[in-house]
C-alpha positions in Angstrom: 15.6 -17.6 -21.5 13.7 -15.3 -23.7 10.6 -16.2 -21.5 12.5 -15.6 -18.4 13.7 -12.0 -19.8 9.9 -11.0 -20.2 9.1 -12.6 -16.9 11.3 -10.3 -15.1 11.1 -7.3 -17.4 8.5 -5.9 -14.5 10.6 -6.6 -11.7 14.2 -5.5 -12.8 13.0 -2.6 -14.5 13.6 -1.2 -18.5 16.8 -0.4 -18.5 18.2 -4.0 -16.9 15.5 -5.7 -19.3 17.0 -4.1 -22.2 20.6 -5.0 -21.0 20.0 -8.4 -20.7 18.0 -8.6 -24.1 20.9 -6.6 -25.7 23.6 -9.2 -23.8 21.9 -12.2 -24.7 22.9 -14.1 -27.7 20.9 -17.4 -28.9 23.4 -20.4 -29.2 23.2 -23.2 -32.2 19.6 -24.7 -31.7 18.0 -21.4 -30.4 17.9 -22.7 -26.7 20.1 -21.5 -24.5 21.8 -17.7 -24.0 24.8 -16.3 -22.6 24.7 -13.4 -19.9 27.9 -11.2 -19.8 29.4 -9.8 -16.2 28.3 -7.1 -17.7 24.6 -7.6 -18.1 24.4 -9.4 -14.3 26.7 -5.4 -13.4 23.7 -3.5 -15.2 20.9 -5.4 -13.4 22.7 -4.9 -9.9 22.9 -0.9 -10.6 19.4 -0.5 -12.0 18.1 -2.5 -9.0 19.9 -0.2 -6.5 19.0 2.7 -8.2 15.4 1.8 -7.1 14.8 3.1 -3.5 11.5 2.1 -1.4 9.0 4.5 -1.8 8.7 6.4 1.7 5.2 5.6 3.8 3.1 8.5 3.4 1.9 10.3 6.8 -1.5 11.5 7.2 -3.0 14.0 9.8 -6.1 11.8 11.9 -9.0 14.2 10.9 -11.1 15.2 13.6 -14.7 13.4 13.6 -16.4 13.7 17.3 -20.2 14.5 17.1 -20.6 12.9 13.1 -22.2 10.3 12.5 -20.6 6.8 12.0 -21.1 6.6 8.6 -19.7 10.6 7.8 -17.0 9.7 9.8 -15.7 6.3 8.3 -16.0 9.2 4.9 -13.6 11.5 6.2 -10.9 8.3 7.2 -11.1 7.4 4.2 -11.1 11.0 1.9 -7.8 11.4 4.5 -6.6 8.5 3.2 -6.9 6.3 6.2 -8.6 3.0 5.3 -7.7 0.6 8.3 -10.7 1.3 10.1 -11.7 -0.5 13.5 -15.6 -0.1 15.2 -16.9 -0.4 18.7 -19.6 -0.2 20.8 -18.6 2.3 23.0 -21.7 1.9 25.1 -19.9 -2.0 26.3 -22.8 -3.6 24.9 -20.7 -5.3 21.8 -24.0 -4.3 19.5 -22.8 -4.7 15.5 -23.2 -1.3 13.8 -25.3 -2.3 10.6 -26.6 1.3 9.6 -23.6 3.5 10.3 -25.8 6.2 10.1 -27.5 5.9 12.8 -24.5 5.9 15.0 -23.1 8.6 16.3 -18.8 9.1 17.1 -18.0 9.1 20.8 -13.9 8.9 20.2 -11.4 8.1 18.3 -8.1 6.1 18.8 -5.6 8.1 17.7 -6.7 11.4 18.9 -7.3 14.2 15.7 -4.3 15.4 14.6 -2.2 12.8 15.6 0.2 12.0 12.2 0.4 8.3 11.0 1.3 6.3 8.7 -1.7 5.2 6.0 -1.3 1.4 7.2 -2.5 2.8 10.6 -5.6 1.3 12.6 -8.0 3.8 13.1 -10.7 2.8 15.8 -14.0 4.5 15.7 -16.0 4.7 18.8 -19.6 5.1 18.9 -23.0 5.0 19.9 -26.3 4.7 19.1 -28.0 8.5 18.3 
């Protein structure tokens, strides 16, 4: 049990971790504990005390005329890391040195707010 305790400590928090280390008693033999209605009542509270954290929105900065590689910079000093590439010249070419590439659009538009999970796609072409 005492293994299980520290296991969880992370999970359940400090406060149910040190209800259920305060509530549990070693039994003849040192192998087995006891966990109170009590202890299960502190775990339930401390778990519902813990509320998702809420997604954080980020403004699409605005990165027409940079080039690839300044603009993948900019995603990513916003905060925006989920960042898609294209060819928007239709030829499918791989952009190996961003910069020389040059932003033709951007999917969402600048400004638009999002979430930080958010695909970004870059479009671009060669300078």
């Amino acid at each position: 049990m005492a293994k299980l305790v520290q296991a969880a400590a992370p999970v359940i928090g400090a406060a149910a971790f040190l209800a259920v280390a305060c509530n549990a008693a070693p039994q003849p033999g040192g192998t087995s504990t006891t966990v109170t209605t009590q202890t299960v009542t502190a775990i339930e509270s401390a778990s519902a005390s813990v509320s998702a954290p809420k997604p954080a929105t980020i403004k699409v900065p605005d990165v027409s005329g940079m080039n690839h590689q300044d603009a993948q910079d900019a995603m990513q000093a916003a905060g925006l890391y989920n960042l898609r590439e294209v060819d928007s010249s239709g030829k499918k070419r791989m952009m190996i040195i961003d910069r020389n590439w040059c932003q033709t659009g951007q999917d969402p538009k600048p400004g638009t707010v999002v979430s930080a999970g958010t695909v970004v796609t870059l479009y671009a072409d060669k300078c």
